[in-house]
ZAMARGU-4260 file (C-alpha; in steps of 0.2 Angstrom, whole numbers, plus 5000, padded with zeros to 4 digits):
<rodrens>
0) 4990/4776/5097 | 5006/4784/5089 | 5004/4804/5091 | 5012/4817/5084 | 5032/4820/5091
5) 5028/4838/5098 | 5015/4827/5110 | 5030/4817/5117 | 5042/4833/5118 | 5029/4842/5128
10) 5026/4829/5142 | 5044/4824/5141 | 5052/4841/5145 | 5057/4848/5162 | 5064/4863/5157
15) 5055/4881/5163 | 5055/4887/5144 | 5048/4873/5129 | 5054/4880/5109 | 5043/4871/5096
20) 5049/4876/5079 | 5040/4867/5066 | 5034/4867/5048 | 5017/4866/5042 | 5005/4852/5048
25) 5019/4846/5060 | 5007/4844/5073 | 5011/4857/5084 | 4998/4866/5092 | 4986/4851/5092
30) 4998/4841/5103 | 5003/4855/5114 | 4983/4857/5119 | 4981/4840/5121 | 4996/4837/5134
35) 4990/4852/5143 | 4974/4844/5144 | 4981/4830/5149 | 4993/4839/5163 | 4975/4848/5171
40) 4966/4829/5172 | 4980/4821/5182 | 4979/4838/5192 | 4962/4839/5198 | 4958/4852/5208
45) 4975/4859/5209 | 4971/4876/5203 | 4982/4878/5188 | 4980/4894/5177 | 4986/4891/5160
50) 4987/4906/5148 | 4984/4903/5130 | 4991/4917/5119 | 4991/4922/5102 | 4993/4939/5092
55) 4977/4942/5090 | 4959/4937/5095 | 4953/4933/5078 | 4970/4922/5075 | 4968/4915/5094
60) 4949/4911/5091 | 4952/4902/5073 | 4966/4891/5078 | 4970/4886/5097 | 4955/4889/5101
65) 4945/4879/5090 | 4959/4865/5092 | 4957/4865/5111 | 4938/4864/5113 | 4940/4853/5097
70) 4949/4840/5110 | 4937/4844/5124 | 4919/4841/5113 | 4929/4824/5105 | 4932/4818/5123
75) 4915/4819/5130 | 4924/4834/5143 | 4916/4852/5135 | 4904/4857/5148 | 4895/4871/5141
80) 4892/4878/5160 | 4913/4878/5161 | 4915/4889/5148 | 4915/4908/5151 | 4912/4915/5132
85) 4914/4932/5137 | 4929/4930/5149 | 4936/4916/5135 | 4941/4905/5149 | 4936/4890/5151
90) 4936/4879/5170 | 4944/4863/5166 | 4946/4849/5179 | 4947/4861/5195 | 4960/4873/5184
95) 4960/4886/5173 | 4964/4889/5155 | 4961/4906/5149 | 4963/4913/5129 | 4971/4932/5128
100) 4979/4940/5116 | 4994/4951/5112 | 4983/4965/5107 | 4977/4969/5123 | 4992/4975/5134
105) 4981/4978/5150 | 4981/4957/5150 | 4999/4954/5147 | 5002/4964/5164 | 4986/4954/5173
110) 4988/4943/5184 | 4999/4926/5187 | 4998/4910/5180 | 5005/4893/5182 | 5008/4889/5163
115) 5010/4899/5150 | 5009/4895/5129 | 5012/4908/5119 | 5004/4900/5099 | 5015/4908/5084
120) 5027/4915/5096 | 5036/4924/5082 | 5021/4936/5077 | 5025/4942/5098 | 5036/4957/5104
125) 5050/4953/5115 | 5042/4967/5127 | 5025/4957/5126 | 5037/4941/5131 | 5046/4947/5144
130) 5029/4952/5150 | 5019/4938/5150 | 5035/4927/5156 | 5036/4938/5171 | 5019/4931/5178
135) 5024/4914/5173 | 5028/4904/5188 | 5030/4888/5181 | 5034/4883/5162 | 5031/4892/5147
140) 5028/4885/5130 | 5030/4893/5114 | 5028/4885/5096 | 5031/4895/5078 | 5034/4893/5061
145) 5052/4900/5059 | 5047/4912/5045 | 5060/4924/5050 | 5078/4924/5051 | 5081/4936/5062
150) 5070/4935/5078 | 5071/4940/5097 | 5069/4921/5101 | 5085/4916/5091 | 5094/4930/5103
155) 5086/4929/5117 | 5076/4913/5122 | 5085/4898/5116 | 5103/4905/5120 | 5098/4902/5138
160) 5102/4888/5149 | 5084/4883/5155 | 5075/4878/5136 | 5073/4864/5127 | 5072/4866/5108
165) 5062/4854/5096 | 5060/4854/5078 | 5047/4844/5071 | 5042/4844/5051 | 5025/4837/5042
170) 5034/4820/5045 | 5032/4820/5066 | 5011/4820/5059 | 5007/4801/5059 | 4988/4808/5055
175) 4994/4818/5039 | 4985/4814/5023 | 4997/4808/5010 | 4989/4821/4999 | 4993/4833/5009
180) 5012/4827/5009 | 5013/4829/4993 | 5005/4847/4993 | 5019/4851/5005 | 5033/4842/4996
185) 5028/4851/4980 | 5035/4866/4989 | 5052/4855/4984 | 5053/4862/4966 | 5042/4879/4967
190) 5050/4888/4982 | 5065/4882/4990 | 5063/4896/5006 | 5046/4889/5009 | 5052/4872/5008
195) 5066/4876/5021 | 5053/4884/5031 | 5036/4875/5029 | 5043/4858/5024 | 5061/4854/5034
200) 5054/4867/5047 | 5071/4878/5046 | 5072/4895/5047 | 5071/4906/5031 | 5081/4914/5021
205) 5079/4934/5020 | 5075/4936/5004 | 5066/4950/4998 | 5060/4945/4983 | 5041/4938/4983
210) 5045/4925/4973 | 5063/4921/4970 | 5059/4907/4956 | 5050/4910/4941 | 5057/4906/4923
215) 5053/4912/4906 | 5042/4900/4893 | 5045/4902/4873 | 5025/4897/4871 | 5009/4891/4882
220) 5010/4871/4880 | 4996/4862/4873 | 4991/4854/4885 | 4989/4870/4897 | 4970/4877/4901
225) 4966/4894/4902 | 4960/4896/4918 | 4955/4914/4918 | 4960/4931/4912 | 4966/4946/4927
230) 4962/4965/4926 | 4969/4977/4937 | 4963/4994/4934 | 4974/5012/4934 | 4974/5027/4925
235) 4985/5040/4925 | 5001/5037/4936 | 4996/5015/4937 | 4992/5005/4921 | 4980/4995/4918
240) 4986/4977/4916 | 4976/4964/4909 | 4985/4944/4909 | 4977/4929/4904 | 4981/4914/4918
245) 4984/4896/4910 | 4987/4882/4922 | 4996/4863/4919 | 4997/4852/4932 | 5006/4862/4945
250) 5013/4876/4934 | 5006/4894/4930 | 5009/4901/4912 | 5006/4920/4915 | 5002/4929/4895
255) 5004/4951/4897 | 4990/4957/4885 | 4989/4974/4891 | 4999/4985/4901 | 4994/5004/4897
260) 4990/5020/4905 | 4976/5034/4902 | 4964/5020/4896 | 4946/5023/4899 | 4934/5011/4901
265) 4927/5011/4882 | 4947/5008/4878 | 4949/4993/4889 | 4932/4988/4880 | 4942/4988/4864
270) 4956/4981/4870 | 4946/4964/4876 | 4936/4964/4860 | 4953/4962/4851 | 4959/4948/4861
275) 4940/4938/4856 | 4939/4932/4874 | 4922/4922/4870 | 4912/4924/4888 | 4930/4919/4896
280) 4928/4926/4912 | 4938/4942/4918 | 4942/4943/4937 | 4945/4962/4940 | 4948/4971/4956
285) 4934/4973/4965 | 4938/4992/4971 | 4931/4999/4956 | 4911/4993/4955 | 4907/5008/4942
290) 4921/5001/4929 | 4914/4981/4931 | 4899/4989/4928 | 4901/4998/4911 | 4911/4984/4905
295) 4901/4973/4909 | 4885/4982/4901 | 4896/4983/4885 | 4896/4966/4884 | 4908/4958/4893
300) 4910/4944/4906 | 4920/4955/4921 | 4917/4948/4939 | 4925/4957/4955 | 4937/4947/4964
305) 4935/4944/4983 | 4942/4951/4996 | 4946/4950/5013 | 4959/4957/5027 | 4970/4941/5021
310) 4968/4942/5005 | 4984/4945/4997 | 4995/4934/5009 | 4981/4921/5000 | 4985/4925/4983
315) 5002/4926/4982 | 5004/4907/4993 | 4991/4899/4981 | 5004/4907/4968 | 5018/4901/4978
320) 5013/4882/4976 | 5014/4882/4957 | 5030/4883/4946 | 5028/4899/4939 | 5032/4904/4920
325) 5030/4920/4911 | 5031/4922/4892 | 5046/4928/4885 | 5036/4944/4877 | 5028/4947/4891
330) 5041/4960/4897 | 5033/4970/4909 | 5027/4954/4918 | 5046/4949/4919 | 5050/4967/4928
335) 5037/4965/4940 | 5038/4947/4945 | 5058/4952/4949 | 5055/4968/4957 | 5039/4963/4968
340) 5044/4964/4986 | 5043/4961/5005 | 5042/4978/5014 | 5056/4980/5029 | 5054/4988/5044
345) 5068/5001/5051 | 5079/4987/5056 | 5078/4979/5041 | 5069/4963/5047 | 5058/4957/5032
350) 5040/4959/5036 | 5025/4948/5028 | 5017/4961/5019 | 5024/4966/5001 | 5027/4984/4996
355) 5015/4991/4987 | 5023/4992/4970 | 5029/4983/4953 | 5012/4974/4959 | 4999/4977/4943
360) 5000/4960/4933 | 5006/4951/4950 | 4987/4957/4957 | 4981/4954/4940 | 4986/4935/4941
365) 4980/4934/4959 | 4965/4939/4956 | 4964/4924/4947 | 4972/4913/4956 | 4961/4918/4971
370) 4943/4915/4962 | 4947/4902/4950 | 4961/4890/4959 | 4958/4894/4978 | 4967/4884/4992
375) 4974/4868/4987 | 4972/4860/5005 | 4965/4867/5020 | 4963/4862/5037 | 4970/4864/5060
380) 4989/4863/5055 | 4986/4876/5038 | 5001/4888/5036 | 4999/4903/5046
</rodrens>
């Protein structure tokens, strides 16, 4: 059976240090468990201590993890006897495979190991790798989306004369389903960076703009459906911005209804009974349970919208995979979709989180986007 390229670059390479820069789905770290499944089998009894790192715990457990013991339990090889839960390691074969992560620098400077793979090697410190590889006696492994363009294993891993670099795409997945090609290939015509990234798995461009593409519409086609309308709430120095969310196919059309400060609940309430929303529903941040509340006493249909640690990374790629267009009068929609931001750190390396700012109807539309339109695909190779 054909399996992913990454499997056959794994087994392949004899160099001390493996780079796996891939896109999305590529394959990655399901292929790199399974050879290294593979590799403690055909060494049984040898005493091998492979490290598995990640980040964090919560990242570690959710991904690797589940892949590796997803391997183990479809082979008929999970013991539950093996498996030290509290430890997170795991006896394999006569060897060792033990789960830390990043967060925990007391483990980075434990003991030795054979083998070392270092999952979303980019989300790491150079300090954490040099280290984790300094305990490494053997090979170390490391595999990322290259979400950066700058990054200490541009400058300092793959310059050296001991590495093997692989690429790998969506296309190195003969298990892909074609709907989630096209998912992927969408990116194509919506975000060319995250197409560079997550599609030809190249590194991105550092752009600080959110989202660099966005055009303006004359007029909501016909045949667009509202999908919802977005409240995000403010008072004095914030406004309070209110946007109805229509979708077509694969494109957003983002209407500006209200963008206002010093508005009081009963205001907003008069605002909404102008725009005749008939039991549309109105997904509002969640922060403010007293204000759903009253609104919705005075009659209208408010629901909070979830939240969680991840939440607006989640939003803004569900926006991310639509076309986005915002109506020609909707002005201050127009200032912020341009203005919203990636923050920078004091080196001026982009970071994944967006500054908090020009970020009212963008929050209002996700919001939305969250609650009505959720993840288009999910699954073991989901961007990360």
């Amino acid at each position: 059976m054909k399996q992913p390229s990454t499997y056959y670059h794994v087994k392949k390479s004899k160099a001390k240090i493996q780079v796996h820069q891939g896109g999305t789905r590529s394959g990655k770290t399901y292929s790199i468990c399974q050879a290294l499944i593979e590799l403690c089998f055909k060494n049984k009894g040898a005493g091998i201590v492979i490290t598995i790192v990640r980040k964090t715990f919560p990242a570690l457990r959710s991904s690797v993890m589940r892949d590796f013991f997803d391997i183990l339990t479809e082979g008929g090889n999970y013991y539950e006897e093996n498996h030290n839960k509290s430890q997170a390691t795991y006896t394999l074969f006569g060897n060792l495979v033990e789960f830390i992560s990043a967060d925990q620098p007391q483990k980075l400077r434990g003991r030795k190991r054979t083998l070392l793979y270092i999952n979303e090697a980019n989300e790491l410190s150079l300090e954490d790798f040099r280290q984790l590889i300094l305990r490494t006696t053997d090979k170390t492994i490391l595999d990322y989306n290259p979400s950066d363009q700058f990054h200490w294993i541009y400058e300092h891993v793959l310059p050296r004369e001991d590495v093997d670099f692989f690429q790998t795409t969506y296309l190195d997945n003969p298990f892909l389903e074609q709907s989630v090609i096209e998912e992927i290939e969408r990116f194509k015509e919506t975000d060319e960076n995250y197409w560079r990234i997550y599609g030809l798995g190249e590194r991105g461009v550092n752009t600080a703009a959110v989202f660099p593409q966005w055009q303006v519409a004359d007029e909501i086609p016909e045949r667009a459906k509202l999908v919802a309308y977005g409240c995000d709430w403010g008072f004095t120095n914030d406004p309070t911005a209110i946007v109805s969310v229509w979708r077509e196919d694969y494109s957003l059309y983002i209407k500006e209804h209200l963008y206002s400060t010093g508005l009081t609940n009963r205001d907003i309430s008069m605002e909404l009974d102008k725009l005749q929303l008939n039991r549309t529903p109105i997904i509002c941040d969640s922060a403010e349970p007293k204000s759903i509340e009253e609104l919705h006493r005075l009659g209208h249909n408010v629901k909070p919208s979830k939240k969680g640690p991840d939440s607006i990374r989640l939003g803004i790629d569900i926006m991310k995979r639509h076309k986005l267009y915002i109506l020609k009068d909707s002005l201050n929609a127009q200032k912020e979709f341009r203005n919203y931001r990636w923050e920078t750190n004091k080196d001026g390396v982009q970071l994944s989180k967006p500054i908090d700012n020009n970020n009212h109807i963008v929050d209002a539309v996700r919001y939305v986007c969250i609650n009505r339109i959720g993840t288009p695909y999910s699954g073991k190779y989901f961007i990360s």
